[in-house]
C-alpha positions in Angstrom: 94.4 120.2 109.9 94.8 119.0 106.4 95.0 121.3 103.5 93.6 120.8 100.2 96.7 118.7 99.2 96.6 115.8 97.0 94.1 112.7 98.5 96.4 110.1 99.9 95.6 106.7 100.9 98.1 105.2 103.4 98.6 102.5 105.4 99.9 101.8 109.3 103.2 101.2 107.9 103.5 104.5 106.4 102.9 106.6 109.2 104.5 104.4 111.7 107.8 105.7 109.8 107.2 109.1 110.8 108.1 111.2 113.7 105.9 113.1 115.4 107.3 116.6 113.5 107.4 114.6 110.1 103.9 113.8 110.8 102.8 117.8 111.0 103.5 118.1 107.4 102.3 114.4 106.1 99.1 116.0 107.6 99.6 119.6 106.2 100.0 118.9 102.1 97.9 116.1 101.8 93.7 115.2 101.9 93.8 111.9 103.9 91.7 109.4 103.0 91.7 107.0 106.0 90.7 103.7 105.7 88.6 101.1 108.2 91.9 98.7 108.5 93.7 101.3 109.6 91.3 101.9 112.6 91.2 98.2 112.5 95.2 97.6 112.1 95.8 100.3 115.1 94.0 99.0 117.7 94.8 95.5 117.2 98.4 96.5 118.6 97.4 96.4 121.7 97.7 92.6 121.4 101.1 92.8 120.0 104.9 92.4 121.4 106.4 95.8 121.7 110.2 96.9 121.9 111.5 96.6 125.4 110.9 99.6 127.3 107.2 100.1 125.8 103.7 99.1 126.3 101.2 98.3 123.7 98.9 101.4 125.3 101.9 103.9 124.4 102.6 102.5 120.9 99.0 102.9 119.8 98.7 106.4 121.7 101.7 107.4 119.6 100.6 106.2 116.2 96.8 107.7 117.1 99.1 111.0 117.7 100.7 111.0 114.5 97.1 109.9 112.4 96.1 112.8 110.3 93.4 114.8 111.8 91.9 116.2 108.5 90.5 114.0 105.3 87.9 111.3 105.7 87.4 107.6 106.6 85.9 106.0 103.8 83.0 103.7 103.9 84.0 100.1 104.0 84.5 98.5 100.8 82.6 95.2 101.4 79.3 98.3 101.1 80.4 99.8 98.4 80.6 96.6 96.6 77.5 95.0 97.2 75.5 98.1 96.9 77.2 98.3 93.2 76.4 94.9 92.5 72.7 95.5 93.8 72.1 98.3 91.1 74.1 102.0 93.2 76.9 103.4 90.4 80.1 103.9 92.9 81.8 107.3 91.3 85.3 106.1 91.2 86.9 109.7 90.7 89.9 109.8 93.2 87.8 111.2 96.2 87.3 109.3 99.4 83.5 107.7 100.0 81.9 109.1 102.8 78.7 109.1 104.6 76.8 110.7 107.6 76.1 114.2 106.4 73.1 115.6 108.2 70.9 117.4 105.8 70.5 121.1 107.2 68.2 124.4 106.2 71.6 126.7 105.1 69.7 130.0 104.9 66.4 130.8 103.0 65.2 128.3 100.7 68.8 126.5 100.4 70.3 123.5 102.3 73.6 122.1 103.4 75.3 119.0 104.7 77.4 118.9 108.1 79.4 116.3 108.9 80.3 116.1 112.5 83.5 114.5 113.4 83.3 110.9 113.5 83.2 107.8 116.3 86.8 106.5 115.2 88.2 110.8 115.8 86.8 110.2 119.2 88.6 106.9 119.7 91.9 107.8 118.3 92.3 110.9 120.7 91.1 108.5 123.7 94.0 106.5 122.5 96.5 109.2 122.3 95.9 110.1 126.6 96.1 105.8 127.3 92.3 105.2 127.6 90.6 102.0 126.1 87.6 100.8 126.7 87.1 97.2 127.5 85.3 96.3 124.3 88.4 97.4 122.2 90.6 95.6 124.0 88.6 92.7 123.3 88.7 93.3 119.6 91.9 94.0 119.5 92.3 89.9 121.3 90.2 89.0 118.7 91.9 90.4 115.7 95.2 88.8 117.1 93.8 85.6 116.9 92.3 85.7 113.5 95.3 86.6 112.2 97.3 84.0 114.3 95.1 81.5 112.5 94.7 82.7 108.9 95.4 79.5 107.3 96.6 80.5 103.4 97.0 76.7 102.0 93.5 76.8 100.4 94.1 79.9 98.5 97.0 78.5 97.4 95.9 75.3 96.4 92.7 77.2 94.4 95.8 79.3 92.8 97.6 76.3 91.5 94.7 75.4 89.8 94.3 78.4 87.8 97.6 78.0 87.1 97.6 74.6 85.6 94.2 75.4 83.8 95.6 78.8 82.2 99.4 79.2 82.5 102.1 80.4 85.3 103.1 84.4 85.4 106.1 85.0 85.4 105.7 87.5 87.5 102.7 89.9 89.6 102.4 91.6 86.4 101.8 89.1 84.7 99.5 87.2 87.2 97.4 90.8 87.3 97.0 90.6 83.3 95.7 87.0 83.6 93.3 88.0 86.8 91.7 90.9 85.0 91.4 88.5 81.5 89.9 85.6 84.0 87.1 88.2 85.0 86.4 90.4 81.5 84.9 87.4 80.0 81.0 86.9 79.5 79.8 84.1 81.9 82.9 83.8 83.2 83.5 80.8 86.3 85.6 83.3 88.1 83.2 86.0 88.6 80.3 83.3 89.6 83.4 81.7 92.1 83.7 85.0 93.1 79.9 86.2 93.7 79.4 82.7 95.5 82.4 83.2 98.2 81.8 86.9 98.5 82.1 87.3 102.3 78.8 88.1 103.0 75.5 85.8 104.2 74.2 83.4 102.2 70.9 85.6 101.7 72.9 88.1 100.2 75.5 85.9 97.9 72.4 84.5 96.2 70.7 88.1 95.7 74.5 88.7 94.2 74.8 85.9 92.0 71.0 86.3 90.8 71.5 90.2 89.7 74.3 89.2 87.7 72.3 86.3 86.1 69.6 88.4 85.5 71.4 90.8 83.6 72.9 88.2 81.2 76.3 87.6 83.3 78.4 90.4 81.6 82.0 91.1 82.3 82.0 92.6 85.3 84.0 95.5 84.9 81.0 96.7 82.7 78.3 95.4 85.5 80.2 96.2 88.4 83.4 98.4 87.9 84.1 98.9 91.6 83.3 95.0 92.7 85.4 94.2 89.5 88.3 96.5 91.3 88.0 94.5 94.2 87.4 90.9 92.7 90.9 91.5 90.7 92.7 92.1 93.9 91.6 88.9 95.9 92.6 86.8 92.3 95.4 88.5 91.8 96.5 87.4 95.3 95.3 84.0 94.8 96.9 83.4 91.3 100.4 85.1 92.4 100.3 83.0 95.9 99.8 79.7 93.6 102.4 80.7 91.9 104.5 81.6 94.3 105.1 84.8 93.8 103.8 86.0 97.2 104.8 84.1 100.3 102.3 81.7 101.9 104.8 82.3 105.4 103.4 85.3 106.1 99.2 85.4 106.4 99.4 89.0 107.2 99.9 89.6 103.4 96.3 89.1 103.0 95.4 91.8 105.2 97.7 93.8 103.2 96.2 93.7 100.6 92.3 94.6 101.4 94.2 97.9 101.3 94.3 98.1 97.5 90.2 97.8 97.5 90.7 102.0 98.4 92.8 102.6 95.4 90.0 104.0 93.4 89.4 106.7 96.2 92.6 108.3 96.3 95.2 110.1 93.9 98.4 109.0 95.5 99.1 105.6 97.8 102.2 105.5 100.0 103.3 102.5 102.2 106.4 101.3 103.7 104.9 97.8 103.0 107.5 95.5 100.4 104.3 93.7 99.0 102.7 96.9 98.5 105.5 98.3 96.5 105.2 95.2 94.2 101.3 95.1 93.8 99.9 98.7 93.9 101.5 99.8 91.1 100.1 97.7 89.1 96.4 98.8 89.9 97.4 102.4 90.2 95.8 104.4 86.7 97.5 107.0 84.7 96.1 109.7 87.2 97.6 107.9 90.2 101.1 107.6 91.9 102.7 105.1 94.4 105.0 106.2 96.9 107.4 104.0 98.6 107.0 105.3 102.4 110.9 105.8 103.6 110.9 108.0 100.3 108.1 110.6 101.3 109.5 110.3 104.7 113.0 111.4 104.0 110.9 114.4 102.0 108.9 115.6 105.2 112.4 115.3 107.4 114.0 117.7 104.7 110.7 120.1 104.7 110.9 119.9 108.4 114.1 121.2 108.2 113.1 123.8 106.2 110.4 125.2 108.1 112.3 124.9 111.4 114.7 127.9 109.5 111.2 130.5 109.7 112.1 133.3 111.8 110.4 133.0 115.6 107.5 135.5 114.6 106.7 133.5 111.6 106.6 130.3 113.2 104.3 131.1 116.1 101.6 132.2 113.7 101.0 128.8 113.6 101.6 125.9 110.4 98.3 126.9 109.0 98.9 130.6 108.6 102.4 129.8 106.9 102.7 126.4 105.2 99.2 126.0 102.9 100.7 124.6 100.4 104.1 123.0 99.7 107.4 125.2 99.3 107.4 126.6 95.9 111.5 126.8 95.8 114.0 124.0 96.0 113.5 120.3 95.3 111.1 118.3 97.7 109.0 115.4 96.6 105.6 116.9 97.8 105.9 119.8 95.6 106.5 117.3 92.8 103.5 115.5 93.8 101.3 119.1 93.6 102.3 119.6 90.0 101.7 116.3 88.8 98.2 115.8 91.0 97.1 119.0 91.5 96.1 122.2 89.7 98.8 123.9 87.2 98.1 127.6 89.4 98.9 126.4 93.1 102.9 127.5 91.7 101.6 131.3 90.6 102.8 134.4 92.6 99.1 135.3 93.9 98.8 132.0 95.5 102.4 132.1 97.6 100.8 134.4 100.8 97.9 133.5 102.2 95.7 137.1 102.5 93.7 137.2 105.1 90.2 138.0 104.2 88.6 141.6 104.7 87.4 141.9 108.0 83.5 141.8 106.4 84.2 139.0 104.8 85.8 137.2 107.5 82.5 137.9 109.7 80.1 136.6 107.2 82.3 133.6 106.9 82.2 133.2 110.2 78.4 133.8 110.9 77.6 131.2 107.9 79.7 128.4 109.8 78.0 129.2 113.4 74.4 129.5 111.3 75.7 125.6 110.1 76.2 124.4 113.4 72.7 125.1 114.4 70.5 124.8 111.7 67.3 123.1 111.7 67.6 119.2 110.7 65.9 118.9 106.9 63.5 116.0 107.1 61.3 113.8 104.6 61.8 114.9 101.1 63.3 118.1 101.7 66.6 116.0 103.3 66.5 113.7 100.3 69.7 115.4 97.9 73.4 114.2 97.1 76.1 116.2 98.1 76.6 118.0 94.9 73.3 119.5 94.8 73.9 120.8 98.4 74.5 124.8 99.2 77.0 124.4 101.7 78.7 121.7 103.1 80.6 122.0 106.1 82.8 119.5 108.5 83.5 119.6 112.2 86.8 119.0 112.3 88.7 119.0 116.7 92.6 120.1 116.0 95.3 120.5 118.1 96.6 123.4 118.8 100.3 121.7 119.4 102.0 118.9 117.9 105.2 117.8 118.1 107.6 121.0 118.8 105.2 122.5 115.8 101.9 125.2 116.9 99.2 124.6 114.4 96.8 126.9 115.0 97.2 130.9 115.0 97.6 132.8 118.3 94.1 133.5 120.3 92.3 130.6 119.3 92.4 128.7 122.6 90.8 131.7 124.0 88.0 131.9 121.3 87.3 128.5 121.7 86.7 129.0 125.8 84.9 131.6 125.1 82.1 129.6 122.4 82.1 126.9 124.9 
């Protein structure tokens, strides 16, 4: 349902926060871009203690109800990495990194993508109605257990010897300043430590190490921007847990952080998550913003509230007909967020009512996204384009028609959709 809002990155904690209503809106002003570990994160709770009075099955059928059901998931960063390393540029430009498009004919002589909802969309809404299948439930046993045994006293150890080699931070900011100096010099041991533990197969730490090599071991932030991104994360961690900055009590704090790898893919990054509020900011550019989660929160309560004043007749046209962009009146923190992330216009009078389109118009549209959905498959050279040389690109998104005490969708459309199918 997601408008074209500002991309967000967010993690379980985040949207665990939220009600169900609050959750309408986190979904309606912002482009989500969902990461693997939160697939990952959300169905390992069904290995976890729960409140009394709750099963594991309900709180991750209520947390897949609340998941935004517009954005993307981004490819997993381990991929983007290597393939970096290995010679592919990774466009680090605030969008989320997606794959799967099939390459279609879009008319005469011009071609499109379509993206068709993805495996973890079909999961999530299995989850929502309390059905699992056996192999996530072993996962999810799985999961528990590595995390039961995540075993920090190595990294710690390797981070008290930084420490004594270099000097002690006084503090994460500090420690982030000496990561990013440990890996910006030429030939540096770090980025060879790195290369050599990078969890992959031997095979392919030894193609790693030997690209680098070959090109004359450079910094890598000027060999490998991303894979520098990601390599100042893990030392970051390392140095601040030596230096006891971070606690070693807590292994979960690693998996916390493998959520900063996305930073680069998204404009704004909100979390309810204390070592997230100390480290993101820190990686965050000039162009990007941390929120702190109970803040944006208390922001969607108070633009619930404001909605829930619409007249009846408003209301039942459904959130997408009447809330496309944030309120343009009164003080709310995702209307702050628009001016400073997105386009100076989305304030002016002709954009405040959404005008339907001229009936002609509205029927071409329409023809053009049915024409999409079955076109020919493009194959040998003729599928071979990115995305930005495409036509038309085009995503298959399933959306509720009710969430929450909240109608999404306009009147009629359940009836349009019975009738397609």
């Amino acid at each position: 349902m997601s408008g074209i809002g500002p991309i967000l990155l967010f993690d379980k904690s985040a949207l665990q926060g939220l009600s169900l209503d609050e959750s309408v809106w986190f979904d309606a002003f912002f482009y989500p871009n969902i990461t693997p570990l939160f697939f990952v994160e959300t169905l390992a709770d069904l290995e976890k203690e729960v409140a009394q009075g709750k099963t594991p099955e309900q709180v991750v059928g209520r947390l897949a109800e609340k998941t935004p059901t517009g954005g993307h998931g981004n490819v997993y960063h381990l991929r983007i990495a290597v393939n970096e390393i290995l010679g592919q540029p990774v466009e680090m430009r605030r969008v989320p990194i997606i794959e799967g498009g099939i390459p279609v004919e879009a008319g005469k002589g011009k071609k499109g993508l379509v993206f068709k909802d993805a495996p973890e969309r079909e999961a999530l809404r299995r989850w929502e109605d309390g059905r699992f299948l056996d192999v996530e439930r072993d996962f999810a046993k799985a999961w528990r257990t590595t995390l039961s045994g995540l075993d920090l006293s190595t990294t710690y150890q390797l981070g008290k010897e930084i420490i004594t080699r270099y000097r002690r931070p006084r503090d994460l900011a500090e420690a982030k300043a000496l990561a990013s100096e440990l890996l910006e010099k030429p030939r540096s041991k770090s980025t060879r430590m790195a290369l050599e533990t990078f969890p992959v197969r031997e095979e392919g730490r030894r193609m790693l190490v030997g690209r680098w090599r070959a090109a004359g071991e450079p910094p890598m932030a000027q060999f490998a921007p991303y894979a520098a991104h990601v390599m100042t994360v893990d030392l970051l961690f390392t140095i601040g847990l030596g230096a006891d900055l971070i606690s070693r009590e807590r292994p979960s704090n690693k998996i916390d952080m493998a959520y900063l790898y996305y930073l680069p893919f998204c404009m704004v990054f909100t979390s309810s998550d204390r070592l997230h509020e100390r480290t993101a900011p820190l990686f965050c550019g000039k162009d990007q913003l941390f929120v702190w989660g109970p803040d944006l929160k208390a922001d969607l309560a108070k633009l619930d509230a404001h909605y829930s004043a619409l007249p009846d007749e408003v209301k039942e046209k459904g959130v997408m007909s009447f809330a496309w962009s944030p309120p343009t009146e009164g003080e709310f923190l995702v209307s702050s967020l628009w001016d400073k992330l997105m386009a100076p216009g989305w304030r002016g009078e002709e954009r405040r009512e959404q005008k339907p389109l001229p009936a002609k118009a509205e029927k071409a549209l329409i023809a053009q996204i049915k024409g999409m959905k079955s076109a020919s498959r493009l194959t040998g050279k003729a599928a071979d384009f990115e995305s930005d040389e495409a036509d038309s690109i085009m995503f298959e998104r399933r959306v509720p028609v009710q969430r929450g005490k909240w109608r999404l969708l306009p009147p009629g459309v359940e009836k349009e959709a019975s009738a397609e199918g």
